[in-house]
N, CA, C and O atoms as a GROMACS GRO file, in nm:
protein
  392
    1UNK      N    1  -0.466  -2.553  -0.369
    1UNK     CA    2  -0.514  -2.422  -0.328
    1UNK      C    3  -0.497  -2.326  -0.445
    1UNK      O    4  -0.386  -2.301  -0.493
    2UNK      N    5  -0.599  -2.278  -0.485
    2UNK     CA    6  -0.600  -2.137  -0.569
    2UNK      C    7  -0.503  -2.029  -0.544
    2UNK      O    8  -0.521  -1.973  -0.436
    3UNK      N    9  -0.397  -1.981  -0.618
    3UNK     CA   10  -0.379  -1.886  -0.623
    3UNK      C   11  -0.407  -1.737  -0.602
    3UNK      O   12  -0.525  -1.713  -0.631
    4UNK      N   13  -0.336  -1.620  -0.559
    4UNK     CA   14  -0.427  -1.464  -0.582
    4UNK      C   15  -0.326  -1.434  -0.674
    4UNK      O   16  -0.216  -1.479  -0.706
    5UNK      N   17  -0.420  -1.319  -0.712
    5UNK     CA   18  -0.329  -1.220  -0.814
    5UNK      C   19  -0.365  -1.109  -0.764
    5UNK      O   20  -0.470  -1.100  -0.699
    6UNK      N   21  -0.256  -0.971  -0.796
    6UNK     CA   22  -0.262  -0.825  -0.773
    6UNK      C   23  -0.291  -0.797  -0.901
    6UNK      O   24  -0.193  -0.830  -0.968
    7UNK      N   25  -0.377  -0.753  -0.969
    7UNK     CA   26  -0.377  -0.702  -1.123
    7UNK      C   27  -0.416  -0.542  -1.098
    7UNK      O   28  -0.511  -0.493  -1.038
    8UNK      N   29  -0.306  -0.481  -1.170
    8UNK     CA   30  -0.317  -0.347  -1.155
    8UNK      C   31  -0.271  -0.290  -1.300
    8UNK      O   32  -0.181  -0.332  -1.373
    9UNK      N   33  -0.397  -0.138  -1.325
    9UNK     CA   34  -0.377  -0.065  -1.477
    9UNK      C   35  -0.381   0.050  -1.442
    9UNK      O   36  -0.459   0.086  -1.353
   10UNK      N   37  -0.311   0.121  -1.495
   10UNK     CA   38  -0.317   0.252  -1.465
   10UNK      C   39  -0.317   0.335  -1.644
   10UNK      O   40  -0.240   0.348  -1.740
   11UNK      N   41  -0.437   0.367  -1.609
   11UNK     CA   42  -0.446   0.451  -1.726
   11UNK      C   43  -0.442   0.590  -1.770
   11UNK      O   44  -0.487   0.636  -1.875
   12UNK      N   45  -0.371   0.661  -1.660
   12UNK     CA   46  -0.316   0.769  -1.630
   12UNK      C   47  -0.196   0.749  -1.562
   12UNK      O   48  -0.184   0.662  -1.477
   13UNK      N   49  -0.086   0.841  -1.603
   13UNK     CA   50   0.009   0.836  -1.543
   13UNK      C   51   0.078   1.008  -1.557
   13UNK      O   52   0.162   1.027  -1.644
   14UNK      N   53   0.029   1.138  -1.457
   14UNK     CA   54   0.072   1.222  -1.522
   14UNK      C   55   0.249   1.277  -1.536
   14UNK      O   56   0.305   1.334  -1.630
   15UNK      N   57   0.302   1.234  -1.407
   15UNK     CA   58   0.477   1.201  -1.382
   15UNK      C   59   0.529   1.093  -1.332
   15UNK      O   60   0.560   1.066  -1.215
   16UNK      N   61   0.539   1.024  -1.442
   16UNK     CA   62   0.640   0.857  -1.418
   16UNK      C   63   0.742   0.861  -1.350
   16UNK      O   64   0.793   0.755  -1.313
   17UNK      N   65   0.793   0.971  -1.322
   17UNK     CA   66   0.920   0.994  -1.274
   17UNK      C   67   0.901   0.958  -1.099
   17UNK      O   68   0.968   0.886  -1.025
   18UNK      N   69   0.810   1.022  -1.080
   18UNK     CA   70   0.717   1.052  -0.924
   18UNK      C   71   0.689   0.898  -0.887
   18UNK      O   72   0.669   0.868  -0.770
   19UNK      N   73   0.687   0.807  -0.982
   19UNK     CA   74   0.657   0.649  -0.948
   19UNK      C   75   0.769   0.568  -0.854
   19UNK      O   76   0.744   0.463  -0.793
   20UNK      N   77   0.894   0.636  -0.855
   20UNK     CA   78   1.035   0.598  -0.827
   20UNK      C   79   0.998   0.579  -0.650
   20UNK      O   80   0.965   0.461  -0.638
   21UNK      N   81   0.995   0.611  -0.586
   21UNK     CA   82   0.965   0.598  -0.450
   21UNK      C   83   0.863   0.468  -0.408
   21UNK      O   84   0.886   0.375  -0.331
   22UNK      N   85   0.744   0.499  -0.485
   22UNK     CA   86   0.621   0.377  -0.422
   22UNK      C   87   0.708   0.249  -0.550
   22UNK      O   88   0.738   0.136  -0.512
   23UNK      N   89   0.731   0.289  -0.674
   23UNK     CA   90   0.819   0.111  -0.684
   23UNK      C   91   0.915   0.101  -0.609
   23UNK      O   92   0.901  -0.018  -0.580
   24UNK      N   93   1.012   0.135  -0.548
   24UNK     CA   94   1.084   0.069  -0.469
   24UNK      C   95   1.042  -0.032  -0.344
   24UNK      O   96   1.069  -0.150  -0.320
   25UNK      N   97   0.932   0.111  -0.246
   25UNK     CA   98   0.898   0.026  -0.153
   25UNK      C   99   0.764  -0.099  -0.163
   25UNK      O  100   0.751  -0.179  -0.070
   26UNK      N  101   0.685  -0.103  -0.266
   26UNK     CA  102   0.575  -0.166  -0.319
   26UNK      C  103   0.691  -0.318  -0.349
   26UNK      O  104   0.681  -0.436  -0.317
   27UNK      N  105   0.770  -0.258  -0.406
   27UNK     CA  106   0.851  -0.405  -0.474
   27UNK      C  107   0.918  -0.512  -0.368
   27UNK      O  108   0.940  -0.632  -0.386
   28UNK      N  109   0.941  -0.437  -0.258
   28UNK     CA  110   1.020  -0.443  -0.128
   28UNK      C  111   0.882  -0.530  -0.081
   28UNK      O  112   0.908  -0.647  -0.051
   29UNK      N  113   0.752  -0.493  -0.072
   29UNK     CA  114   0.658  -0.523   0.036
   29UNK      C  115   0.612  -0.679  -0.065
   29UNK      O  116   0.588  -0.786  -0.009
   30UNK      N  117   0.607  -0.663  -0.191
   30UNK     CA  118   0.586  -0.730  -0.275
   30UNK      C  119   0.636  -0.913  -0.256
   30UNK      O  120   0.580  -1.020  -0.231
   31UNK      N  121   0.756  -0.868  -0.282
   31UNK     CA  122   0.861  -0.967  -0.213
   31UNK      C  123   0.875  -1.013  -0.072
   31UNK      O  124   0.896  -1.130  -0.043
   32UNK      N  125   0.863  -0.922   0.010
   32UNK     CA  126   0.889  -0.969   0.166
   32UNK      C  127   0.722  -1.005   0.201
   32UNK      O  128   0.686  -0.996   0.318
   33UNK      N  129   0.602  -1.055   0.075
   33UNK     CA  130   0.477  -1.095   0.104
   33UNK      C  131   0.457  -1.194   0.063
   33UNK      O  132   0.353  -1.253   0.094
   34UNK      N  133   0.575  -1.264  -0.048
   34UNK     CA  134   0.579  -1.381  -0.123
   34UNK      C  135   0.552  -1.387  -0.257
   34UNK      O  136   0.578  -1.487  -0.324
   35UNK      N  137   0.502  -1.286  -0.300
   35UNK     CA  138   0.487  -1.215  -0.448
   35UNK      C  139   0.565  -1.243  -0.551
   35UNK      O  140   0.684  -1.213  -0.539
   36UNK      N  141   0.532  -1.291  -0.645
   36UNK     CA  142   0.627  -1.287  -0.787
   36UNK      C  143   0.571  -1.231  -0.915
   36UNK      O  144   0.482  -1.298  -0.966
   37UNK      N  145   0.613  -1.104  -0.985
   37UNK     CA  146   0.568  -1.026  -1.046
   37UNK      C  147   0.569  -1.114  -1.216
   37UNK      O  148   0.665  -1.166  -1.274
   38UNK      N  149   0.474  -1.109  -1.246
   38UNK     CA  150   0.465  -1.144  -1.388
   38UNK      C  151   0.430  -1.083  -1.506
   38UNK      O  152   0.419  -1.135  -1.617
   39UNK      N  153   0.414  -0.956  -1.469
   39UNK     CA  154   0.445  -0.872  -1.582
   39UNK      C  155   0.420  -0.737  -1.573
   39UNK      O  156   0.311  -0.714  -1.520
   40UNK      N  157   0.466  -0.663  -1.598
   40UNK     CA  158   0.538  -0.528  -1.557
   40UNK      C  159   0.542  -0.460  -1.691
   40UNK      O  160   0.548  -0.528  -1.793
   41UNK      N  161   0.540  -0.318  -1.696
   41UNK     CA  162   0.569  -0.240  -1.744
   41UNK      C  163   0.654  -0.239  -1.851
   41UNK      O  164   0.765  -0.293  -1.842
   42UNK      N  165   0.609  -0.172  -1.977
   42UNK     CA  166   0.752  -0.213  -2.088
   42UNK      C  167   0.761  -0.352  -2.200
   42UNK      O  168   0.828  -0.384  -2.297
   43UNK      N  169   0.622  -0.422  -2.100
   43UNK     CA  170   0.618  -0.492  -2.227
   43UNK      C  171   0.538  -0.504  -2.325
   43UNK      O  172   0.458  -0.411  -2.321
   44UNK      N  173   0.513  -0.600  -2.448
   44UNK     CA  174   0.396  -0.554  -2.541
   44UNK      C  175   0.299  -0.601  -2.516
   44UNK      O  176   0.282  -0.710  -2.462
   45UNK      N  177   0.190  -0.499  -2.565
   45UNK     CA  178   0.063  -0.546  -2.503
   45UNK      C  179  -0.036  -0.473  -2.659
   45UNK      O  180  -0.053  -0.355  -2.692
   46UNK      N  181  -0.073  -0.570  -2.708
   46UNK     CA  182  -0.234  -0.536  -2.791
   46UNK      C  183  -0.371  -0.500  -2.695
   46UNK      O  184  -0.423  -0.569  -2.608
   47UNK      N  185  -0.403  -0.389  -2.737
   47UNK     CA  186  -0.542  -0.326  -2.673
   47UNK      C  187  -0.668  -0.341  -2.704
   47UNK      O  188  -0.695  -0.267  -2.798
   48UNK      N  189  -0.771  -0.412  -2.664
   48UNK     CA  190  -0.913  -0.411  -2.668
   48UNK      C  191  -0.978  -0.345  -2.600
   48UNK      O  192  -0.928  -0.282  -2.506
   49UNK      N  193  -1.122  -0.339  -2.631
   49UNK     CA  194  -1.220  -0.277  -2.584
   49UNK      C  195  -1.163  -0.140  -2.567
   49UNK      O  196  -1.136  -0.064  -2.660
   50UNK      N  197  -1.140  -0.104  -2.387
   50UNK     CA  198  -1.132   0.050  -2.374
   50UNK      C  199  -0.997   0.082  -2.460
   50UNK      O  200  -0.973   0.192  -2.508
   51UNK      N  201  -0.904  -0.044  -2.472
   51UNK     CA  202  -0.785   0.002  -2.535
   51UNK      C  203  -0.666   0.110  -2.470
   51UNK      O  204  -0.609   0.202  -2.528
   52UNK      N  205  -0.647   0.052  -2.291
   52UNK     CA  206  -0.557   0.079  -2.257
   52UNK      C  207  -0.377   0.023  -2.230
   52UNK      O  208  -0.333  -0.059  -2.149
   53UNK      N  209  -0.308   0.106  -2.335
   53UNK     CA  210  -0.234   0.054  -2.342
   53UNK      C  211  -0.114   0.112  -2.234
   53UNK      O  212   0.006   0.091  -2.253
   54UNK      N  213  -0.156   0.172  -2.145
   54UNK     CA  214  -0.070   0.210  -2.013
   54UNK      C  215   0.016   0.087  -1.942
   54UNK      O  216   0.020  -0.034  -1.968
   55UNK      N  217   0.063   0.143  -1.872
   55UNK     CA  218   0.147   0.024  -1.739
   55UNK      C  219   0.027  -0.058  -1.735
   55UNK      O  220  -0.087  -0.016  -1.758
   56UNK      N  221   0.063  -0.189  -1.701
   56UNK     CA  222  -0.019  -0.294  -1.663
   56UNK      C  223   0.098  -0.416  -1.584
   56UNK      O  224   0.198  -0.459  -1.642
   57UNK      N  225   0.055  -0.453  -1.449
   57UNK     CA  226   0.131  -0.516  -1.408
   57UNK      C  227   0.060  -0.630  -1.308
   57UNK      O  228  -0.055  -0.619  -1.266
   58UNK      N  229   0.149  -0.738  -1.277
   58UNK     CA  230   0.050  -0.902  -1.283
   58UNK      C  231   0.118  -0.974  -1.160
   58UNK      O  232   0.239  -0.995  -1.161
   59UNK      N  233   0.069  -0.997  -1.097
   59UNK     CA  234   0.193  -1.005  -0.965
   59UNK      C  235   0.115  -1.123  -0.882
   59UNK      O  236   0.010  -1.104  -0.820
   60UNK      N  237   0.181  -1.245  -0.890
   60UNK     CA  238   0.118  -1.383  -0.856
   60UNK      C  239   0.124  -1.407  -0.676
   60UNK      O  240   0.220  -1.356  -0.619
   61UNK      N  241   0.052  -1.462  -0.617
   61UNK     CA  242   0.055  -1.544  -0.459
   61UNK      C  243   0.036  -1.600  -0.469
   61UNK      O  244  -0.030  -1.628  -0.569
   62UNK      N  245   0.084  -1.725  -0.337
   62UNK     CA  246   0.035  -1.896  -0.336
   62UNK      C  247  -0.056  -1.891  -0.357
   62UNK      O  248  -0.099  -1.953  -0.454
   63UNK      N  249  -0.167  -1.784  -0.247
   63UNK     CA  250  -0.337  -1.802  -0.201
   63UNK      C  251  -0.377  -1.657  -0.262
   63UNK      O  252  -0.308  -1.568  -0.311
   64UNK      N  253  -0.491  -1.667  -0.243
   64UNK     CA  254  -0.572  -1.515  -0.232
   64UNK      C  255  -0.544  -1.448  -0.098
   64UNK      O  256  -0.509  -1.330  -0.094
   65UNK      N  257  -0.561  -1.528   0.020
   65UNK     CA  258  -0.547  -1.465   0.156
   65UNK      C  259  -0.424  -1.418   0.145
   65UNK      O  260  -0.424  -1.304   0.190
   66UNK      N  261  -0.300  -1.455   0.101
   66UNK     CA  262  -0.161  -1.438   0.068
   66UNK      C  263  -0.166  -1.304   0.032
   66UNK      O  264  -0.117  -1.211   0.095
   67UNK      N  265  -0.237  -1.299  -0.086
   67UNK     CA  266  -0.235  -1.156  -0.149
   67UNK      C  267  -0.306  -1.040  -0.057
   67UNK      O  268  -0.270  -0.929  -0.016
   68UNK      N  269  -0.390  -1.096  -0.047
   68UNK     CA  270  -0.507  -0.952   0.054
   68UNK      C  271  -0.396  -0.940   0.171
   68UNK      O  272  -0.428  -0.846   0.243
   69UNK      N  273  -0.258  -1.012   0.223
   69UNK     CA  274  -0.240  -1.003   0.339
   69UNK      C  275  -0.137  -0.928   0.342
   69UNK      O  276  -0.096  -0.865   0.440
   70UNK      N  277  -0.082  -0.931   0.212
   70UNK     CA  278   0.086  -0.862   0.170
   70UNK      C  279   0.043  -0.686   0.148
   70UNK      O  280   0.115  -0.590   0.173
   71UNK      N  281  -0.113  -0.685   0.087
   71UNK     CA  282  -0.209  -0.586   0.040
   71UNK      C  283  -0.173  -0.507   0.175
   71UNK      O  284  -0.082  -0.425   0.185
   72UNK      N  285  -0.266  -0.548   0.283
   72UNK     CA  286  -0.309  -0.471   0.442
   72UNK      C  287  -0.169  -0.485   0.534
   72UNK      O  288  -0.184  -0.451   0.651
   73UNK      N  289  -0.023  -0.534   0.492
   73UNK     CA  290   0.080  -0.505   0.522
   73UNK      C  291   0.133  -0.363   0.544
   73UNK      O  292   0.138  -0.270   0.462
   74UNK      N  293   0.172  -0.366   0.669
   74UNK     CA  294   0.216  -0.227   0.708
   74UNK      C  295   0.353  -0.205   0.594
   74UNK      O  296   0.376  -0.085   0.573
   75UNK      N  297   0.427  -0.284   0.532
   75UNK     CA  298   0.523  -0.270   0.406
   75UNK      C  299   0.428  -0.192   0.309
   75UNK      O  300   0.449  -0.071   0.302
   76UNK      N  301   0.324  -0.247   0.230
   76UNK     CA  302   0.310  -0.192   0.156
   76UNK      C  303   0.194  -0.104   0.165
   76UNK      O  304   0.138  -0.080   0.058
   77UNK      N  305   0.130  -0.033   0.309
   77UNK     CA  306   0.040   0.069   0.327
   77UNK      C  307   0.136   0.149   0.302
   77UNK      O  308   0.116   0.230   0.212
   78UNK      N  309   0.283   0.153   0.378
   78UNK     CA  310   0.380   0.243   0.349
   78UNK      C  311   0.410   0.301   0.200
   78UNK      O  312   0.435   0.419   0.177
   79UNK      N  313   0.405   0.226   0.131
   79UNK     CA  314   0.449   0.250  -0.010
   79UNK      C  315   0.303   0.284  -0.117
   79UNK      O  316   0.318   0.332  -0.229
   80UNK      N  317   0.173   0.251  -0.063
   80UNK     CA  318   0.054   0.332  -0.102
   80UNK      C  319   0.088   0.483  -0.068
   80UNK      O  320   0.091   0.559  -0.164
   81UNK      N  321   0.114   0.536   0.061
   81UNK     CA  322   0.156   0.654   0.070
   81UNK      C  323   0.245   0.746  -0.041
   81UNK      O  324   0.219   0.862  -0.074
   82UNK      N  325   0.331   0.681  -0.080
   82UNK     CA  326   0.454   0.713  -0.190
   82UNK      C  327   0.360   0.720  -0.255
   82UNK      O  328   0.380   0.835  -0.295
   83UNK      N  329   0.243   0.682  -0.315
   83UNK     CA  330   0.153   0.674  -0.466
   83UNK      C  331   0.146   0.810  -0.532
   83UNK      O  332   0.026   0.829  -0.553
   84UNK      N  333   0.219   0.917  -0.576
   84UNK     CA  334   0.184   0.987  -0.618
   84UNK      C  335   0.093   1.070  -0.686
   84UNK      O  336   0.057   1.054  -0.802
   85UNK      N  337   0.054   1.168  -0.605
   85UNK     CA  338  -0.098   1.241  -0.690
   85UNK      C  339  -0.099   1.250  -0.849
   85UNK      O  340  -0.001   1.306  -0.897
   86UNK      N  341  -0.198   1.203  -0.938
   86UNK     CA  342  -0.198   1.256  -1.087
   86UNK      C  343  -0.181   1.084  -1.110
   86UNK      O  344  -0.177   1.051  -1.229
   87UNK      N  345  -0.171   0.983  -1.020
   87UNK     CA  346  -0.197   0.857  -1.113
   87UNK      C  347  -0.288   0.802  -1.054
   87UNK      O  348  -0.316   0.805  -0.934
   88UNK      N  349  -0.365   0.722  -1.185
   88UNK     CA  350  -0.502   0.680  -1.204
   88UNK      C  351  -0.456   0.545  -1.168
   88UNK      O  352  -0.346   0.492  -1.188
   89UNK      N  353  -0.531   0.513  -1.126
   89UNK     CA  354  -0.463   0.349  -1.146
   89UNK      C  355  -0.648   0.231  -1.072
   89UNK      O  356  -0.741   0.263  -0.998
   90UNK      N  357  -0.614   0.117  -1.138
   90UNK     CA  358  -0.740   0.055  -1.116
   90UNK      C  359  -0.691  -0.090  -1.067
   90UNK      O  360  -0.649  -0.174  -1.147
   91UNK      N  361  -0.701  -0.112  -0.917
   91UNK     CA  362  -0.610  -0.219  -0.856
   91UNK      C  363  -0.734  -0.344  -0.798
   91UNK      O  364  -0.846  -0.323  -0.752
   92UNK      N  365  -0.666  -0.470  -0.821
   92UNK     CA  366  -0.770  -0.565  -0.803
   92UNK      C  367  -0.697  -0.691  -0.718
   92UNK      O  368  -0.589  -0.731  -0.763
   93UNK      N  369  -0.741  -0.743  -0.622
   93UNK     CA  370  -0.691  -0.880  -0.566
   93UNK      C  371  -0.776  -0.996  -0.619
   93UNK      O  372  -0.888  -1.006  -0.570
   94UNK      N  373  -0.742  -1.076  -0.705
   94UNK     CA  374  -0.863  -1.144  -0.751
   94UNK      C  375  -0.836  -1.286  -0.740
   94UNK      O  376  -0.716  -1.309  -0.755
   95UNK      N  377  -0.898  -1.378  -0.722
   95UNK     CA  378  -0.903  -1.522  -0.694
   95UNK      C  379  -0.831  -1.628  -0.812
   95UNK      O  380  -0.904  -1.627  -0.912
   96UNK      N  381  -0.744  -1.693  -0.826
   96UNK     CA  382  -0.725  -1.752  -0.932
   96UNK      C  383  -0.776  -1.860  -0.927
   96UNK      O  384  -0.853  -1.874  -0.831
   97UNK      N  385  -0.760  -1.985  -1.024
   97UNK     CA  386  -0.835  -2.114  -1.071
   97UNK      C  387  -0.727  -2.233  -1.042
   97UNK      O  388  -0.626  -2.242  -1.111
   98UNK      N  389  -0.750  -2.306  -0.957
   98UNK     CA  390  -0.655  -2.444  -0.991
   98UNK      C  391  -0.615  -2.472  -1.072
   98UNK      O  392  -0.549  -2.576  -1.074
   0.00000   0.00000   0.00000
């Protein structure tokens, strides 16, 4: 079975500080969905094309349904709420490859 992934960029971020609430509970919903984060914030990253070098974070599931399901989780609708106004962010559930 194929894998999902959460791939999320945010290429705005106007108070990082304001992020502290939705990572806690996002990380919480993350985990209690079966989620294992593979790359996060802070690390290095070379930029192409648009050349955003913002947060970028990589967050693996068994399945795709896995992912869309941890997604429409009342855990982490909760912690969309926390999302603080002033960040951009460009979020994707996408199918992986055997």
């Amino acid at each position: 079975m194929a894998k999902g992934y959460w791939v999320s960029v945010y290429p705005a971020i106007s108070d990082p500080e304001r992020l502290t609430a939705y990572n806690e509970l996002a990380g919480a919903a993350v985990q209690a969905g079966g989620g294992r984060v593979l790359s996060l914030l802070g690390g290095r990253v070379v930029a192409h094309e648009a050349g955003i070098t913002q947060r970028v974070v990589l967050i693996e599931f068994d399945s795709f349904e896995q992912a869309v399901a941890a997604y429409e989780s009342e855990a982490y609708q909760k912690a969309l709420v926390a999302l603080p106004d002033g960040v951009e962010r460009d979020f994707r559930i996408i199918d992986g490859i055997d």
